[in-house]
SERO-4910 file (N, C-alpha, C, O; in steps of 0.05 Angstrom, whole numbers):
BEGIN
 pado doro    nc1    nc2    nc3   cac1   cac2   cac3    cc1    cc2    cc3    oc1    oc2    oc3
  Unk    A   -279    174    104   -252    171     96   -238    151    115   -235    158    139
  Unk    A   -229    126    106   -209    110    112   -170    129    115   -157    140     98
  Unk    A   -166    124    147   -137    132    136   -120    102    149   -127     87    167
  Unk    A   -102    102    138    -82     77    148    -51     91    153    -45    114    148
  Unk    A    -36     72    164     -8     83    169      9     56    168     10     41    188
  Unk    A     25     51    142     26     16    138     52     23    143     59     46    138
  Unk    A     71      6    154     99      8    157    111      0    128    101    -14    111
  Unk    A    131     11    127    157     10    106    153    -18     92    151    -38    106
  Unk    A    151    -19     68    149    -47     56    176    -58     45    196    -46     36
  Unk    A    170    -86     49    189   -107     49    215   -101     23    210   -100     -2
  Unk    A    229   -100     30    260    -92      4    253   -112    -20    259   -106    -43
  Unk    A    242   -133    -13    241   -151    -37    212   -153    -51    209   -171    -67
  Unk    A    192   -137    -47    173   -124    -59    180   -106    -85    164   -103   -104
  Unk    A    209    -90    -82    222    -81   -107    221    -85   -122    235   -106   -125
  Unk    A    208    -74   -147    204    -95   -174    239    -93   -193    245   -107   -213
  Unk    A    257    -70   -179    277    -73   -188    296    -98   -172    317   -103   -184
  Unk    A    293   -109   -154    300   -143   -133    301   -154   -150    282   -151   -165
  Unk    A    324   -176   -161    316   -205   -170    316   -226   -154    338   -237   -152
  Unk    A    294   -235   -140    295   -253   -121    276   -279   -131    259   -276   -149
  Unk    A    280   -309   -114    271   -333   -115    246   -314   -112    245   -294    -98
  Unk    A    217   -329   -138    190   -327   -131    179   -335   -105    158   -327    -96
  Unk    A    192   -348    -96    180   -364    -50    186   -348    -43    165   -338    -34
  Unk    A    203   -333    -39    211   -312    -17    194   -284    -25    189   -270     -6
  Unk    A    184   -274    -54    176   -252    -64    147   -272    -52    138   -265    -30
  Unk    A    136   -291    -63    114   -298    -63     99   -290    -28     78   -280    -23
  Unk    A    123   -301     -7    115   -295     15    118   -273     21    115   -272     46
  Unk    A    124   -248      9    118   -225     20     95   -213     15     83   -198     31
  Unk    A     89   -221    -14     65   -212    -22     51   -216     -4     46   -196      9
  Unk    A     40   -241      6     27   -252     16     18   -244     47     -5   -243     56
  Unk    A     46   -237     62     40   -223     84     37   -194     82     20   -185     97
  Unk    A     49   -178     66     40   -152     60      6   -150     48     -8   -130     52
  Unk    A     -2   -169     34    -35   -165     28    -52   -171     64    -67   -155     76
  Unk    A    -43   -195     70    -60   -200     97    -51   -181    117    -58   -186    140
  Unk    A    -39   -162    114    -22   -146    139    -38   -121    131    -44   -103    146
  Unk    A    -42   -122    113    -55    -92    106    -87    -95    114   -103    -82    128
  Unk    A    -87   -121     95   -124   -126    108   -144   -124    136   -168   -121    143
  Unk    A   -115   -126    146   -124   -128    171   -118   -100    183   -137    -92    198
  Unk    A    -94    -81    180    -94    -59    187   -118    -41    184   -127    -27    202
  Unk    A   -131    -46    151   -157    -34    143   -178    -41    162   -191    -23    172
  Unk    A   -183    -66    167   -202    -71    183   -202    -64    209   -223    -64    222
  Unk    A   -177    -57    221   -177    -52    245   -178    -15    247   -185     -4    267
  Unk    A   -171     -3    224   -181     23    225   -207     32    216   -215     55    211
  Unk    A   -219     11    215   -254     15    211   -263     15    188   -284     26    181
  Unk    A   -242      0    166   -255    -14    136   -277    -29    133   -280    -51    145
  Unk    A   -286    -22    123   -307    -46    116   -325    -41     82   -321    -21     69
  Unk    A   -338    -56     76   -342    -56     49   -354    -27     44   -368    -21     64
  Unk    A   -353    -16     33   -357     16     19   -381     15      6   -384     -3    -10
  Unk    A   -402     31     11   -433     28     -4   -422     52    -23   -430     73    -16
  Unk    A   -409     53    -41   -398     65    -72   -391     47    -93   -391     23    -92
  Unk    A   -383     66   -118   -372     45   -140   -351     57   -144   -342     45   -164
  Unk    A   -334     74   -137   -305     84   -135   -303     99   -107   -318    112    -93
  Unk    A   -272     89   -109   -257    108    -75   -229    121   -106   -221    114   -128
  Unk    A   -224    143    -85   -191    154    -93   -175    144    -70   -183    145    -46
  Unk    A   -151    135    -77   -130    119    -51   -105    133    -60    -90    129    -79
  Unk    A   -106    150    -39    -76    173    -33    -56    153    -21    -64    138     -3
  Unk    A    -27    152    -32    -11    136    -12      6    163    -18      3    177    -38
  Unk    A     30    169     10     41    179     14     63    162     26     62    147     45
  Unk    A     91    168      7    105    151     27    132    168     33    146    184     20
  Unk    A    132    159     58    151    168     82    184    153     78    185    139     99
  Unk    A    199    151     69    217    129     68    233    138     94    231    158    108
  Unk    A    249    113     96    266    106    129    293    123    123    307    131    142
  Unk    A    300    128    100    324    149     96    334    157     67    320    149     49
  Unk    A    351    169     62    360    189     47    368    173     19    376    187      0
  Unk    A    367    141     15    361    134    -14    350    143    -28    328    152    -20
  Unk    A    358    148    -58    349    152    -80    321    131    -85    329    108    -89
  Unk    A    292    133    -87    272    121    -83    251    140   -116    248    164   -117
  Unk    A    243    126   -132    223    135   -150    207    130   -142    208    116   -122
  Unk    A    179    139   -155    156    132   -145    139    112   -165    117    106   -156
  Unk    A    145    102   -188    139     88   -195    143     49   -191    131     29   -200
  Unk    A    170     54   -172    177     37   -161    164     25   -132    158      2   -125
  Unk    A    162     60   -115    155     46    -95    117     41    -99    104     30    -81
  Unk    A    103     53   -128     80     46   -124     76     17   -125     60      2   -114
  Unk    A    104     11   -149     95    -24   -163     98    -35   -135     85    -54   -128
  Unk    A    115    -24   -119    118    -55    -82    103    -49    -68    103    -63    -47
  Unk    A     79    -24    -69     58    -31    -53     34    -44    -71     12    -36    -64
  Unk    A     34    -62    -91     11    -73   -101     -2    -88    -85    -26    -85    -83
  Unk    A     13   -108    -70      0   -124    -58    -17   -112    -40    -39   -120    -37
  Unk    A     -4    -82    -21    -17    -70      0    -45    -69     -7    -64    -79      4
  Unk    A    -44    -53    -33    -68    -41    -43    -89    -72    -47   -113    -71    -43
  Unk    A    -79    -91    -53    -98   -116    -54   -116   -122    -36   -139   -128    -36
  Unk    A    -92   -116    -11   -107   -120     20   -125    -95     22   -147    -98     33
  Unk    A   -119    -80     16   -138    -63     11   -171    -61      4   -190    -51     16
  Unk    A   -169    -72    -17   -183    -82    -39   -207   -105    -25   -231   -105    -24
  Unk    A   -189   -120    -16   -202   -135     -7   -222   -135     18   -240   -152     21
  Unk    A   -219   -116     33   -236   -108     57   -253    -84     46   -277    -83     53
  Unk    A   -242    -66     31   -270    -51     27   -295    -51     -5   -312    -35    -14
  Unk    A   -282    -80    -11   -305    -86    -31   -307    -75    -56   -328    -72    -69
  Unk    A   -274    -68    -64   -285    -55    -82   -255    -55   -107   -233    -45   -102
  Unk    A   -260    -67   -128   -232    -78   -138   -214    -56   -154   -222    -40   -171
  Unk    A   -192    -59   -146   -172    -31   -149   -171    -23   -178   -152     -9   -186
  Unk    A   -193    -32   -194   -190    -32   -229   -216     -8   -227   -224      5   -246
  Unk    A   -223     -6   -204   -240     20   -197   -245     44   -181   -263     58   -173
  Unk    A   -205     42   -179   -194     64   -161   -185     92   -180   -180     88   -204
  Unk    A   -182    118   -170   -162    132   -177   -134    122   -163   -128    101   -151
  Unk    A   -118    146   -169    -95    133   -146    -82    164   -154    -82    176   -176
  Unk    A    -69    171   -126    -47    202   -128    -14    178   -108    -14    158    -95
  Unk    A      3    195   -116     23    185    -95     38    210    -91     36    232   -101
  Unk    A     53    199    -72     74    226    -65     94    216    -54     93    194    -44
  Unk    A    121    233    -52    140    217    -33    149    252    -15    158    272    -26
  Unk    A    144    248     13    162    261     36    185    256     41    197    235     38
  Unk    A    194    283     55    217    281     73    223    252     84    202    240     81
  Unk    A    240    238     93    247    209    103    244    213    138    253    233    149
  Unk    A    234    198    148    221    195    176    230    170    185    215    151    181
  Unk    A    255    165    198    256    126    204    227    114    223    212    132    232
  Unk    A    221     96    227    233     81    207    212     70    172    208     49    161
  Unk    A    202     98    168    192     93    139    169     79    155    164     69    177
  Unk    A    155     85    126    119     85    131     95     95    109     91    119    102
  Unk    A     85     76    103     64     96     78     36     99     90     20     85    103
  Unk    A     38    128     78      6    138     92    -18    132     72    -12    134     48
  Unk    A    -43    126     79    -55    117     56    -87    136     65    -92    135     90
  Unk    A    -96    143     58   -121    154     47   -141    141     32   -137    135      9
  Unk    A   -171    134     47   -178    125     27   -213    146     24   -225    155     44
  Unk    A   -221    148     -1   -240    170      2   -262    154    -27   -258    147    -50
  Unk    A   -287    155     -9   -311    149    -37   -311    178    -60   -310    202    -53
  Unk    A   -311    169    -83   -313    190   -100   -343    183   -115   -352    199   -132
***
Protein backbone atom coordinates (compact mmCIF):
# COMPACT_ATOMS: atom_id res chain seq x y z
CA UNK A 1 0.00 0.00 0.00
CA UNK A 2 1.08 3.40 -1.26
CA UNK A 3 -0.04 6.25 1.19
CA UNK A 4 0.48 10.02 0.20
CA UNK A 5 -0.44 13.29 2.01
CA UNK A 6 -0.87 15.98 -1.03
CA UNK A 7 -1.54 19.51 0.20
CA UNK A 8 -4.79 21.44 -0.46
CA UNK A 9 -5.31 21.86 -4.22
CA UNK A 10 -5.09 24.90 -6.20
CA UNK A 11 -8.72 27.13 -6.00
CA UNK A 12 -8.55 27.25 -9.74
CA UNK A 13 -8.54 23.45 -10.25
CA UNK A 14 -12.44 24.06 -9.34
CA UNK A 15 -14.36 22.94 -12.10
CA UNK A 16 -17.01 25.42 -10.71
CA UNK A 17 -13.79 28.58 -11.46
CA UNK A 18 -14.12 30.31 -14.71
CA UNK A 19 -10.69 31.03 -15.39
CA UNK A 20 -8.13 31.88 -18.56
CA UNK A 21 -7.15 28.11 -19.86
CA UNK A 22 -2.92 29.37 -19.03
CA UNK A 23 -3.50 29.86 -15.68
CA UNK A 24 -5.93 26.45 -15.23
CA UNK A 25 -3.50 24.88 -17.77
CA UNK A 26 -0.53 25.64 -15.35
CA UNK A 27 -1.99 24.23 -12.52
CA UNK A 28 -2.80 21.21 -13.92
CA UNK A 29 0.41 20.86 -14.84
CA UNK A 30 2.15 21.53 -11.56
CA UNK A 31 -0.39 19.63 -9.55
CA UNK A 32 0.27 16.37 -11.98
CA UNK A 33 4.26 16.79 -11.61
CA UNK A 34 3.89 17.67 -7.81
CA UNK A 35 2.06 14.61 -7.15
CA UNK A 36 4.44 12.44 -9.29
CA UNK A 37 6.91 13.18 -7.51
CA UNK A 38 5.33 13.05 -4.02
CA UNK A 39 4.43 9.31 -5.18
CA UNK A 40 7.77 8.60 -6.02
CA UNK A 41 9.24 9.92 -3.13
CA UNK A 42 6.86 7.80 -0.91
CA UNK A 43 8.06 4.67 -2.62
CA UNK A 44 5.79 4.49 -5.92
CA UNK A 45 6.88 2.80 -8.41
CA UNK A 46 5.26 0.80 -11.22
CA UNK A 47 2.75 -1.78 -9.57
CA UNK A 48 3.25 -5.59 -10.79
CA UNK A 49 -1.01 -5.66 -10.93
CA UNK A 50 -3.80 -4.78 -13.33
CA UNK A 51 -5.90 -2.75 -10.80
CA UNK A 52 -5.16 -0.61 -7.50
CA UNK A 53 -8.30 1.03 -5.39
CA UNK A 54 -7.22 4.89 -4.71
CA UNK A 55 -8.89 6.16 -1.41
CA UNK A 56 -8.61 10.05 -1.34
CA UNK A 57 -9.70 11.58 1.77
CA UNK A 58 -9.94 15.13 1.93
CA UNK A 59 -9.19 17.26 4.80
CA UNK A 60 -10.29 20.89 3.77
CA UNK A 61 -8.42 24.18 5.31
CA UNK A 62 -11.93 25.36 6.76
CA UNK A 63 -15.56 25.47 7.29
CA UNK A 64 -16.70 26.10 3.43
CA UNK A 65 -19.42 24.52 2.00
CA UNK A 66 -17.16 21.83 -0.29
CA UNK A 67 -19.02 18.71 -2.36
CA UNK A 68 -17.35 15.91 -3.21
CA UNK A 69 -17.92 15.67 -6.56
CA UNK A 70 -16.24 18.86 -7.04
CA UNK A 71 -13.42 18.39 -5.01
CA UNK A 72 -12.93 14.85 -6.88
CA UNK A 73 -13.20 16.67 -10.48
CA UNK A 74 -9.84 19.25 -8.97
CA UNK A 75 -7.94 16.42 -8.04
CA UNK A 76 -7.85 14.83 -11.64
CA UNK A 77 -4.77 16.00 -12.48
CA UNK A 78 -3.37 14.63 -8.92
CA UNK A 79 -4.61 11.31 -9.79
CA UNK A 80 -2.67 11.66 -13.35
CA UNK A 81 0.46 12.14 -11.45
CA UNK A 82 -0.47 9.37 -9.94
CA UNK A 83 -1.04 7.33 -12.71
CA UNK A 84 1.80 8.07 -14.05
CA UNK A 85 4.43 6.66 -11.60
CA UNK A 86 2.70 3.58 -10.75
CA UNK A 87 1.98 2.26 -14.26
CA UNK A 88 -1.11 1.85 -14.28
CA UNK A 89 -3.92 4.08 -16.11
CA UNK A 90 -6.73 5.48 -13.88
CA UNK A 91 -9.44 3.90 -16.46
CA UNK A 92 -8.28 0.88 -14.23
CA UNK A 93 -8.88 2.23 -10.85
CA UNK A 94 -11.69 1.87 -8.32
CA UNK A 95 -11.96 5.09 -6.49
CA UNK A 96 -13.87 5.78 -2.71
CA UNK A 97 -13.72 9.51 -1.44
CA UNK A 98 -14.54 11.07 1.65
CA UNK A 99 -14.53 14.47 3.10
CA UNK A 100 -13.34 15.16 7.13
CA UNK A 101 -13.51 17.44 9.70
CA UNK A 102 -11.33 20.71 8.24
CA UNK A 103 -7.65 20.68 9.52
CA UNK A 104 -5.74 24.05 8.17
CA UNK A 105 -4.10 24.12 6.21
CA UNK A 106 -6.14 21.38 4.11
CA UNK A 107 -4.71 18.31 2.61
CA UNK A 108 -5.83 15.14 0.77
CA UNK A 109 -4.99 11.81 2.04
CA UNK A 110 -4.60 9.31 -0.66
CA UNK A 111 -4.35 5.52 -0.36
CA UNK A 112 -3.25 3.52 -2.78
CA UNK A 113 -3.92 -0.45 -2.64
CA UNK A 114 -3.42 -3.46 -5.51
CA UNK A 115 -6.75 -5.13 -5.82
Amino acid sequence: MIKLQLPWFDPILNPNKRVHWAPEAKAKRKARMDTAWLTRTAGGALLNCEQVHVSMTFVPPDRRARDLDNMAAATKAHRDGIADVIGIDDSRWSLSFRKVEPSPPGSVLVEISPR
